[in-house]
C-alpha positions as CSV (number, residue, x, y, z in Angstrom):
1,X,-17.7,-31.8,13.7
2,X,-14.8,-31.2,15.6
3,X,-12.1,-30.0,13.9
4,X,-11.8,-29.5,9.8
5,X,-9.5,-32.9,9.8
6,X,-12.9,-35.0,11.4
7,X,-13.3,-37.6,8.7
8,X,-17.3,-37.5,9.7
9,X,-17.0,-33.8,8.7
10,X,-15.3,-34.5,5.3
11,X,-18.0,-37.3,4.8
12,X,-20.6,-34.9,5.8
13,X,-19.0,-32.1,2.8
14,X,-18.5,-34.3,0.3
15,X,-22.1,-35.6,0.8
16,X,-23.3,-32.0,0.5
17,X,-21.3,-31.2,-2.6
18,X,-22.8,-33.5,-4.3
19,X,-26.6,-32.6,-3.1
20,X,-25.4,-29.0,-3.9
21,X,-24.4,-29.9,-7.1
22,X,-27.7,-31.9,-8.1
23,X,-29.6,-28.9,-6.7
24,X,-27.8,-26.9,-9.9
25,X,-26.1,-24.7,-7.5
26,X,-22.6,-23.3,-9.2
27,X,-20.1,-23.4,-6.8
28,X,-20.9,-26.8,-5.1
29,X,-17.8,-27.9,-3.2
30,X,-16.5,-24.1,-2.6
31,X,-20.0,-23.5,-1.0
32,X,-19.8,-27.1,1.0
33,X,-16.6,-25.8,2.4
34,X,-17.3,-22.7,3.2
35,X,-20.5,-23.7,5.2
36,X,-18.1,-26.6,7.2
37,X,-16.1,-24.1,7.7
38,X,-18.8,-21.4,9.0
39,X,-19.8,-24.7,11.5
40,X,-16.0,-26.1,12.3
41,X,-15.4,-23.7,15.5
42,X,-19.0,-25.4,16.7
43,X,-17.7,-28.5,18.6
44,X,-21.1,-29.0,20.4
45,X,-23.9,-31.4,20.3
46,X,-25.8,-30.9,17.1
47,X,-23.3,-29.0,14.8
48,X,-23.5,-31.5,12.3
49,X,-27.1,-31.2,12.3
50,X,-26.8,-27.4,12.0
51,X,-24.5,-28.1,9.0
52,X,-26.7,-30.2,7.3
53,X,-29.6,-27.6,7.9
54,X,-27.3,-25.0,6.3
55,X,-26.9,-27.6,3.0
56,X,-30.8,-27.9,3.1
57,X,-31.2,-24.2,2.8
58,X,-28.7,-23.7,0.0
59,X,-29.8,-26.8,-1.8
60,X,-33.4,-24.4,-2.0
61,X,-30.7,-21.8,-3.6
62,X,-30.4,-19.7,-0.5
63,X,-28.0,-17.2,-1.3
64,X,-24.5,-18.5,0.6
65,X,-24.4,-14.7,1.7
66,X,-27.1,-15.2,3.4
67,X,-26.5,-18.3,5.3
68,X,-23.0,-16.6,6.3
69,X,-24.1,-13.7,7.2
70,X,-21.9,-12.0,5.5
71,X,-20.2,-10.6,2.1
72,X,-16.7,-9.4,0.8
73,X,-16.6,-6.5,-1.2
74,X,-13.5,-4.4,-2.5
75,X,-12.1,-5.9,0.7
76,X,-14.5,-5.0,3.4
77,X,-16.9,-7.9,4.8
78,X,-20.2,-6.5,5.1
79,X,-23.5,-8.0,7.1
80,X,-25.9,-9.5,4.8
81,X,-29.5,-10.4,5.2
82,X,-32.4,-11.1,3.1
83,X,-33.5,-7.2,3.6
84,X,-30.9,-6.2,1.1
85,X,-29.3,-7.9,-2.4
86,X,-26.0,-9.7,-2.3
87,X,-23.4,-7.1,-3.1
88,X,-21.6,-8.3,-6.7
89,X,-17.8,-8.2,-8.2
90,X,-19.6,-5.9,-11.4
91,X,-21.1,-3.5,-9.0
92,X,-16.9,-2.6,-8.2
93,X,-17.4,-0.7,-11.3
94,X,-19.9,1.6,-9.9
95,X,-17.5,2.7,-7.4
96,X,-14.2,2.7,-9.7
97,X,-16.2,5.5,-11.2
98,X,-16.4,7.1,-8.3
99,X,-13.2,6.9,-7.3
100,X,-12.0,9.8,-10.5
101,X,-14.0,12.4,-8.6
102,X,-12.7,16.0,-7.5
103,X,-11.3,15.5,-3.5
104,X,-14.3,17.3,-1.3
105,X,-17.2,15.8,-3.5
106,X,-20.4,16.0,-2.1
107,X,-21.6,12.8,-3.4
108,X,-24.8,10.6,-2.8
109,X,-25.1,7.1,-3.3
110,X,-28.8,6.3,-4.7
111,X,-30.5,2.6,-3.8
112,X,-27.4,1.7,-1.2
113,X,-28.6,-1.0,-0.1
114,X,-26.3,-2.9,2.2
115,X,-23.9,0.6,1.5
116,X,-21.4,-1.6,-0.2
117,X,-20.8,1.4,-2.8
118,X,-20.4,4.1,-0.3
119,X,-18.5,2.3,2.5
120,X,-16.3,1.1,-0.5
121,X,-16.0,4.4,-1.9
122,X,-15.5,6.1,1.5
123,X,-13.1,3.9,2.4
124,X,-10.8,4.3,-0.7
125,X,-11.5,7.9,-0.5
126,X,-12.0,9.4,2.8
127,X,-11.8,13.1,1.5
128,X,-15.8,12.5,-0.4
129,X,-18.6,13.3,1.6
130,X,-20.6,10.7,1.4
131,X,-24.5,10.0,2.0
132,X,-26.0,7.0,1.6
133,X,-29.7,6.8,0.6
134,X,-32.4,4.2,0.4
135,X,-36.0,4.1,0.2
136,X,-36.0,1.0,2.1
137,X,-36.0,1.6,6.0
138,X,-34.9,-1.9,6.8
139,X,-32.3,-1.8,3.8
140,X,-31.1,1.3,5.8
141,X,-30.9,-0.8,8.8
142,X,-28.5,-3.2,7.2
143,X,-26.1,0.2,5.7
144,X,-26.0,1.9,9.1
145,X,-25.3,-1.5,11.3
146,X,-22.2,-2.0,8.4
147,X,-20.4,1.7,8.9
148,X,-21.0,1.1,12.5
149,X,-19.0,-2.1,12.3
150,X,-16.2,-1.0,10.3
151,X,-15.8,2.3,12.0
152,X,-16.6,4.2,8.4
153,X,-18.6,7.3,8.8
154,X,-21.4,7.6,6.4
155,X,-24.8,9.7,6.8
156,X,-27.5,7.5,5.5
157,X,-31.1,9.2,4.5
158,X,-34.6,7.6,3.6
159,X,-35.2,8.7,0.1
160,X,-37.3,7.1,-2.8
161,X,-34.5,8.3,-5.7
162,X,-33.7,12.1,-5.2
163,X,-37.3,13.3,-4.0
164,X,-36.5,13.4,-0.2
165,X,-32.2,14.2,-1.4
166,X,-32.3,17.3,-2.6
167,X,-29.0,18.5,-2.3
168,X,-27.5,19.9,-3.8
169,X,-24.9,17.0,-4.8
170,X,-21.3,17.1,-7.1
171,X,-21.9,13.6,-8.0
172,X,-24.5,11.1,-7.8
173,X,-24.3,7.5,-8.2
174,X,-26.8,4.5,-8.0
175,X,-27.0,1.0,-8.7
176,X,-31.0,1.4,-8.9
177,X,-32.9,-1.6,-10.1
178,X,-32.5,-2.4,-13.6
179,X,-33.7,-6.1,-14.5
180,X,-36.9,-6.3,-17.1
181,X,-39.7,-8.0,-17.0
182,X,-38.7,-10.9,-19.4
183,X,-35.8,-11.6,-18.2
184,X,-36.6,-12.4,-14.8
185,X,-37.0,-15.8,-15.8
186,X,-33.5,-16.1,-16.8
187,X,-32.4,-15.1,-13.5
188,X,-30.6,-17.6,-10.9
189,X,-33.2,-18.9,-8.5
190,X,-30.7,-17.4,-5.5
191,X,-32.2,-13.8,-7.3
192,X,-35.5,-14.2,-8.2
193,X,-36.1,-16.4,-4.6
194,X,-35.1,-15.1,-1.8
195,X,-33.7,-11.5,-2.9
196,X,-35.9,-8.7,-2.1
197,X,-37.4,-8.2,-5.4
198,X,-38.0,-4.2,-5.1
199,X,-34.3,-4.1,-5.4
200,X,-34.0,-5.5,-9.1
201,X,-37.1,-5.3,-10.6
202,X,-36.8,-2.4,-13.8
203,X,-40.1,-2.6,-15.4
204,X,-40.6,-3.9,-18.7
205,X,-37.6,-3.1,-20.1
206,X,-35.5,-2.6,-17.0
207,X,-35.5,1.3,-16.9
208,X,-38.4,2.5,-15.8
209,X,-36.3,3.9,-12.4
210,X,-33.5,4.7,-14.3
211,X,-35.6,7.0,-16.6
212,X,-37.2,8.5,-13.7
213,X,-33.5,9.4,-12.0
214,X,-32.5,11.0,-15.0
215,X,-35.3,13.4,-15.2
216,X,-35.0,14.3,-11.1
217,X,-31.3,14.9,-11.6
218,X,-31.5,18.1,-13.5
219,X,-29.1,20.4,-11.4
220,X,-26.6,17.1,-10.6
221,X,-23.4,17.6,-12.9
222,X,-22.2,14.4,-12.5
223,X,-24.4,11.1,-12.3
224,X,-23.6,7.5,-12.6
225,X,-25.8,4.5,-13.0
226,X,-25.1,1.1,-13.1
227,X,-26.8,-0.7,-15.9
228,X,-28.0,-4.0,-17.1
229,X,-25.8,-6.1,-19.6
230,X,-27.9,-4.5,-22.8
231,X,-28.8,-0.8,-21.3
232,X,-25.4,1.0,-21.9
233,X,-26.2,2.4,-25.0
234,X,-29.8,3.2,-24.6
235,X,-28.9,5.2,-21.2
236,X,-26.0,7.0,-22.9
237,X,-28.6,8.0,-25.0
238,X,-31.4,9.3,-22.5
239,X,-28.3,11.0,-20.8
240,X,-27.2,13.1,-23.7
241,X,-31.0,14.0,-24.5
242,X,-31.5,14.9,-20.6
243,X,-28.1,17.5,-21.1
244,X,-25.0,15.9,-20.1
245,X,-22.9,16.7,-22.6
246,X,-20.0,14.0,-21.7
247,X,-20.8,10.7,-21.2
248,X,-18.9,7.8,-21.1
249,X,-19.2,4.0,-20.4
250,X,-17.3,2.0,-18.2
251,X,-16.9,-2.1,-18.6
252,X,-16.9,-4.2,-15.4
253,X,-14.6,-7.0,-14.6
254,X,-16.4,-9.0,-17.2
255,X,-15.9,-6.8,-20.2
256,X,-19.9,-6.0,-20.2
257,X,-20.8,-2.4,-20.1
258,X,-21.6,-2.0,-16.6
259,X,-21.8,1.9,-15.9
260,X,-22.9,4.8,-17.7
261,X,-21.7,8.6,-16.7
262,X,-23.2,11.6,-17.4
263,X,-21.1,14.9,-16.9
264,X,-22.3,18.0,-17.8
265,X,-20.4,21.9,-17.6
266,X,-20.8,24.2,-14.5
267,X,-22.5,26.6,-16.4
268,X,-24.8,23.7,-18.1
269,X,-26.0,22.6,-14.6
């Protein structure tokens, strides 16, 4: 496993795309690739056995962030571990909203997870002042280690939603967990597996935290939530009824509603 031209190596990829494939895994070959690839600077004893170690782990649906170590998101590769949920290409959303906000923002960024929203959105806009919040410690761990590394200054709190972040805040947003009950099952087994499942589980319907959020953010004048494929209208709803007088919804990279905002006037808040 020498070099990426080793014919054992592209006997040993080809071989694991196809394992990957019967193990119903989406991106077979690209994953088979990239795990060669992870393994090609290796040129030791045993790097082939490493390799195939790698395919063994993804073939039980491990996600491939994992097994790299690693995620893109709007451009910045952040650490990933099984303490925190695979940043995703619809979560981009999240932050595209916050990218209209007034220059100075004090803003929070609820359930942060790895910090992919608030590294992103500090990045992209280093005039917000940005906290980053999660109620899991370890979680917390994996957000701070990420700012360290890219050199992005970001104050990260221990908070379970806004009970320990008071404020006060110009804008909140959160990508808090928002999967129901019933449709777990439909999940990908990369999710439901090996993610940390206090990360996406809803409640019945998916909104039992969102619900919650809604009610603690009575003085915020400016919240946004990232929702589940069928939630957008229902949380435009509990929004409006909670007293944010402009809200609007905003589509991912998909076309799926993706993220609901709340605004409401200075003098409403």
């Amino acid at each position: 496993m020498a070099t990426a031209k080793d014919p054992l190596l592209d006997d040993a990829v080809l071989a694991a795309a196809r394992r990957l494939a019967a193990a119903g895994c989406g991106t077979p070959a690209a994953d088979a690739e990239a795990l060669a690839e992870e393994l090609v600077a290796s040129s030791g004893r045993g790097a082939l056995a490493r390799f195939e170690a790698l395919v063994t782990r993804r073939a039980d649906r491990e996600p491939l962030a994992y097994l790299l170590g690693r995620q893109t998101f709007r451009g910045l590769e952040l650490s990933v571990d099984a303490r925190v949920l695979v940043p995703r290409p619809h979560t981009e959303a999240l932050v595209e909203a916050g990218l209209t906000l007034a220059p100075g923002a004090r803003v929070l960024d609820l359930c942060t997870g790895s910090g992919a929203v608030a590294l992103a959105l500090s990045h992209e806009r280093p005039d917000l002042q940005i906290t980053g919040a999660d109620l899991s410690s370890d979680a917390l761990a994996v957000a701070r280690a990420n700012g360290e590394r890219l050199g992005i200054e970001i104050d990260w709190i221990r908070s379970d939603l806004l009970r320990d972040a008071p404020g006060p805040w110009d804008a909140v947003l959160a990508n808090v967990p928002y999967i129901a009950a019933d449709a777990e099952p439909e999940l990908a087994p990369e999710m439901v597996v090996h993610e940390p499942p206090q990360a996406f589980r809803g409640g019945p319907d998916g909104l039992d935290l969102v619900r919650r959020l809604i009610r603690e953010a009575k003085t915020v004048p400016w919240l946004a939530l990232e929702v589940g494929d069928e939630h957008a209208r229902v949380v435009s709803a509990l929004l409006r009824d909670s007293g944010f007088t402009e809200v609007t919804v905003r589509v991912d990279f998909t076309g799926v509603e993706r993220v609901v905002v709340g605004v409401r006037r200075a003098s409403e808040s």
